[in-house]
GUMIRO-482893 format. One record per residue (C-alpha): residue in one letter; x, y, z; residue number from 0. Coordinates in pm, whole numbers. Example, Ala and Ser with C-alpha at 12.3 -4.5 7.8 and 13.67 -1.06 7.14 Angstrom:
<residu: A | xx: 1230 | yy: -450 | zz: 780 | num: 0>
<residu: S | xx: 1367 | yy: -106 | zz: 714 | num: 1>
//
This chain:
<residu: X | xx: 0 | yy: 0 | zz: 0 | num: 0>
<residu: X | xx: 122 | yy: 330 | zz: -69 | num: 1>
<residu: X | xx: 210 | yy: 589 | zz: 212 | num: 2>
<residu: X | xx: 140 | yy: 928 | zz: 42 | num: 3>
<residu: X | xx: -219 | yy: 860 | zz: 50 | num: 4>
<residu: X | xx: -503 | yy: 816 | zz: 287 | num: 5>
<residu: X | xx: -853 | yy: 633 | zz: 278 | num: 6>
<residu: X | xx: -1143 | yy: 894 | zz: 330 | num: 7>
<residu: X | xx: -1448 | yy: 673 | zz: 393 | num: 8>
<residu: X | xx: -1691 | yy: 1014 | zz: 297 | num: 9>
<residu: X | xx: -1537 | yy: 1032 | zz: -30 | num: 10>
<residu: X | xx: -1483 | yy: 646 | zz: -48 | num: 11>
<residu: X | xx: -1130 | yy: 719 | zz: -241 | num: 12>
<residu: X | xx: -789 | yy: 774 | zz: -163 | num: 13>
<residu: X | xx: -684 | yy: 1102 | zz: -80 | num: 14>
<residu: X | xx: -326 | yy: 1267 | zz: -29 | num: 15>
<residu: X | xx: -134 | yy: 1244 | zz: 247 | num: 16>
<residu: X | xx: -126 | yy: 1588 | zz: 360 | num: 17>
<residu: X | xx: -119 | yy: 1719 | zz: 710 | num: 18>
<residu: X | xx: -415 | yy: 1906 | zz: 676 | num: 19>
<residu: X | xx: -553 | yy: 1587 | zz: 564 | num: 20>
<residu: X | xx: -454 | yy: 1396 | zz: 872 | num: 21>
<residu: X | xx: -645 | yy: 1620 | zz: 1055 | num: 22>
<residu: X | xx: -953 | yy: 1627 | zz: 862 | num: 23>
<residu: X | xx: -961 | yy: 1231 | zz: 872 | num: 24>
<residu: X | xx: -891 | yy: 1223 | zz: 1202 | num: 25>
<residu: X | xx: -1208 | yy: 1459 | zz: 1253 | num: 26>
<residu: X | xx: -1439 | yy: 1207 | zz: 1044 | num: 27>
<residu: X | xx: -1345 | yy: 920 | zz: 1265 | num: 28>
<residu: X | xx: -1426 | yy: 1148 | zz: 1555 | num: 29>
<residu: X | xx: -1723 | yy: 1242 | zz: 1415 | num: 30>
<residu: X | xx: -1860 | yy: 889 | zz: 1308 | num: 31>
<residu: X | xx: -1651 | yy: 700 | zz: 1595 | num: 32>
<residu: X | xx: -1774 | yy: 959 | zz: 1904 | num: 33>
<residu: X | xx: -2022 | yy: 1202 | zz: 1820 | num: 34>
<residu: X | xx: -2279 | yy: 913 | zz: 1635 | num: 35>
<residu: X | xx: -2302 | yy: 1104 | zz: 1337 | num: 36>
<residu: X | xx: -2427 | yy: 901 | zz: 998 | num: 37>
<residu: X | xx: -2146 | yy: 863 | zz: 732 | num: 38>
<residu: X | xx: -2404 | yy: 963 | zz: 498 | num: 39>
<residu: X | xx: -2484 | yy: 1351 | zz: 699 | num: 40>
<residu: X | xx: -2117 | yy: 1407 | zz: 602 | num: 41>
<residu: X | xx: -1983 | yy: 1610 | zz: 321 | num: 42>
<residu: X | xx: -1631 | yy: 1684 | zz: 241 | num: 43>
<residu: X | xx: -1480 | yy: 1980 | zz: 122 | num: 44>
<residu: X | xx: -1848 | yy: 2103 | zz: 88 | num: 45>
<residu: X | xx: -1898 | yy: 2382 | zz: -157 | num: 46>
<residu: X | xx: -2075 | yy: 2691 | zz: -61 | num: 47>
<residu: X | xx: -2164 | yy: 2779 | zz: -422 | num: 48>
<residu: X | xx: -2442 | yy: 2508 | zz: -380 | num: 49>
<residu: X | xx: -2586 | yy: 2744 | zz: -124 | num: 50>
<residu: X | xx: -2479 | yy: 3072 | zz: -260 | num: 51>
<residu: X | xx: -2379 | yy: 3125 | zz: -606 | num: 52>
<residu: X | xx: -2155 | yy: 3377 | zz: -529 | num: 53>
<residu: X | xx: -1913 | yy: 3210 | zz: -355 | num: 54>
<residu: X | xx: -1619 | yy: 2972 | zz: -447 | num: 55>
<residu: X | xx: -1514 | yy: 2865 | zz: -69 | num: 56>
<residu: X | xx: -1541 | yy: 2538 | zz: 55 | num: 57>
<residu: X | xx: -1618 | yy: 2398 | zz: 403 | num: 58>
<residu: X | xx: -1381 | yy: 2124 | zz: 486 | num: 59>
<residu: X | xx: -1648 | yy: 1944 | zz: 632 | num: 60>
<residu: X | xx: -2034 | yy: 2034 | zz: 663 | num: 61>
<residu: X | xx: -2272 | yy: 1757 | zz: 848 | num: 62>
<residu: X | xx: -2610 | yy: 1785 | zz: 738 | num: 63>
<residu: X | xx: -2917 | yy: 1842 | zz: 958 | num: 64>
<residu: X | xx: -3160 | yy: 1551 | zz: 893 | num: 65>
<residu: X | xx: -3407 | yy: 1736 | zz: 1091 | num: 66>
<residu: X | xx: -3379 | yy: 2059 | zz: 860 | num: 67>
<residu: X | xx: -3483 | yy: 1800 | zz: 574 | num: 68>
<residu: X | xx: -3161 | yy: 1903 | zz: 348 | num: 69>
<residu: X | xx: -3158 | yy: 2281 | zz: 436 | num: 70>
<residu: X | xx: -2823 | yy: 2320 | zz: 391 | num: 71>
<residu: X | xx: -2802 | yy: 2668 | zz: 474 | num: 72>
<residu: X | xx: -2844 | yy: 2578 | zz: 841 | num: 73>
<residu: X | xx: -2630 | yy: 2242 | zz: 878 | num: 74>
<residu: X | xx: -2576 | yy: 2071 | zz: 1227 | num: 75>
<residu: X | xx: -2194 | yy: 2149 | zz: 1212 | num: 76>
<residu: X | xx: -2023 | yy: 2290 | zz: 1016 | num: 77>
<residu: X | xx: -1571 | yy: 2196 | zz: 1097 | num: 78>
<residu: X | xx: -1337 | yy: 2388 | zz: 942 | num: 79>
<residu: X | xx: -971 | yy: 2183 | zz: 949 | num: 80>
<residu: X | xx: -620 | yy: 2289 | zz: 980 | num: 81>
<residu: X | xx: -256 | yy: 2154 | zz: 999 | num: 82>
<residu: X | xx: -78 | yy: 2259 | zz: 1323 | num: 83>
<residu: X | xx: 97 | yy: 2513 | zz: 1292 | num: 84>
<residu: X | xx: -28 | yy: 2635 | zz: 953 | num: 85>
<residu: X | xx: -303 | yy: 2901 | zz: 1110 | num: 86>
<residu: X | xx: -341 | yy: 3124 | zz: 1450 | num: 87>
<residu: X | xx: -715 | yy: 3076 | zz: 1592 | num: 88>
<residu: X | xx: -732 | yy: 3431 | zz: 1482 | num: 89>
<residu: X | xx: -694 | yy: 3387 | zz: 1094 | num: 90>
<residu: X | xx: -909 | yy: 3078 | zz: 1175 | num: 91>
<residu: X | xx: -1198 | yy: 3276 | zz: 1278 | num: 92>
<residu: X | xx: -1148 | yy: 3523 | zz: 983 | num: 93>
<residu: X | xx: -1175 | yy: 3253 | zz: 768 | num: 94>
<residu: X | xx: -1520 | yy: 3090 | zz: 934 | num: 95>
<residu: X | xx: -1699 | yy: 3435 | zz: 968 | num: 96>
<residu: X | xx: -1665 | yy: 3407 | zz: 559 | num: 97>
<residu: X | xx: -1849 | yy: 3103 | zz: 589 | num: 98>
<residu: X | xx: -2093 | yy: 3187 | zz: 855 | num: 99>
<residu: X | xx: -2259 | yy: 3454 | zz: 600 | num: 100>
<residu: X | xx: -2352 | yy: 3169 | zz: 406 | num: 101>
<residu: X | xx: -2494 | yy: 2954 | zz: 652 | num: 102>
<residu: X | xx: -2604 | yy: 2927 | zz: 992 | num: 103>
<residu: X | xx: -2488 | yy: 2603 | zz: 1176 | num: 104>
<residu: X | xx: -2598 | yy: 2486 | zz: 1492 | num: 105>
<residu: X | xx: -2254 | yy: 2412 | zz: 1608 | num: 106>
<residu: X | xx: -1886 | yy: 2488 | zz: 1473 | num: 107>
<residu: X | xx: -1579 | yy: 2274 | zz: 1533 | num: 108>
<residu: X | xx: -1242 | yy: 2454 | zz: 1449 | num: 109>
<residu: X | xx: -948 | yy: 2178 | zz: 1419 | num: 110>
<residu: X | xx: -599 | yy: 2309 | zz: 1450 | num: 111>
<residu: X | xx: -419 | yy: 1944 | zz: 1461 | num: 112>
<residu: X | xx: -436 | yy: 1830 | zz: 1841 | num: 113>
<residu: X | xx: -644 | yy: 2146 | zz: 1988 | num: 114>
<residu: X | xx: -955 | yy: 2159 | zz: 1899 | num: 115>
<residu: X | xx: -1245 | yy: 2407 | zz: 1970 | num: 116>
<residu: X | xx: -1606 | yy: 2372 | zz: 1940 | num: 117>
<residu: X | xx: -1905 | yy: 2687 | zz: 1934 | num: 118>
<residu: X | xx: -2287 | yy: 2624 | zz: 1981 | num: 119>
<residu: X | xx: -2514 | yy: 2894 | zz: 1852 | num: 120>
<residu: X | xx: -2713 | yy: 3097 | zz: 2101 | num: 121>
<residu: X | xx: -3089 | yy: 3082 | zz: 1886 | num: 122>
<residu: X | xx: -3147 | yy: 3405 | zz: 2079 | num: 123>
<residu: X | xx: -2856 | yy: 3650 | zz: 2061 | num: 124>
<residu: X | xx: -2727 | yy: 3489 | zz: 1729 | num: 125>
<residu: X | xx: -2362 | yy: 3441 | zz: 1851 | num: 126>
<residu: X | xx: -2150 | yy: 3162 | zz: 1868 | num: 127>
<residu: X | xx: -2070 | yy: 3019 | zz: 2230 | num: 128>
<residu: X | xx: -1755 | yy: 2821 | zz: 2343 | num: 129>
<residu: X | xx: -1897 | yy: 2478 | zz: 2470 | num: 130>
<residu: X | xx: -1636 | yy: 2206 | zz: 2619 | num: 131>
<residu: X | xx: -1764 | yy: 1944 | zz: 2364 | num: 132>
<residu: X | xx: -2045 | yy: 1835 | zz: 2120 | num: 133>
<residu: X | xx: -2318 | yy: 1672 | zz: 2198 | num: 134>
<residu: X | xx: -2398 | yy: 1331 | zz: 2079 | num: 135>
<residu: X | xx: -2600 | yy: 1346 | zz: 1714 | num: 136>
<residu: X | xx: -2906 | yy: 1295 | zz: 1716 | num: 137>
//
């Protein structure tokens, strides 16, 4: 087996080996492994054009709210992945305010390597909280 790839089980393909890639992969076995979600509420490198035309950023990973019956402007989670060392939390949060014009998840998960840092969404004051961990899908 080659080294310089990896197996992402979302995409069902082999993927570089990139740090940034460790991390996400890690995050989908989390995510599957911890947090109960379906394989199948999971998209990779989700584009935001499908959600607003105007846009060419992608969302390293976006899990779907089944409740929201494929509203994918308001997603359960939306995870935004990094290689340590690559990006402060600061130009981290730059980069997900981008994405949070676009859509309105009930959670965030920012992945810097080995910290992690997860947000719930106040429904009343419309801001982002720090919570210790995500709940279990459900």
């Amino acid at each position: 087996m080659l080294h310089d790839t990896l197996y992402d089980p979302i995409r069902q393909k082999e993927v570089p080996d990139t740090p940034e890639e460790r991390v996400r992969q890690a995050t989908i076995k989390f995510l599957m492994d911890e947090v109960k979600v379906p394989q199948n509420l999971i998209a990779v490198e989700f584009a935001l054009s499908t959600v607003e035309s105007s846009t060419d950023d992608r969302v390293d990973l976006l899990v779907q709210d089944f409740k929201a019956s494929g509203d994918l402007k308001h997603p359960w989670l939306l995870v935004e992945c990094k290689a340590p060392g690559e990006y402060t939390w600061e130009a981290l949060q730059v980069q997900l305010n981008k994405y949070l014009k676009v859509l309105t998840p009930k959670y965030v998960m920012l992945s810097l390597g080995d910290a992690v840092r997860y947000f719930a969404l106040d429904a009343i004051t419309k801001r982002f909280l720090k919570i210790d961990s995500l709940p279990e899908f459900e």
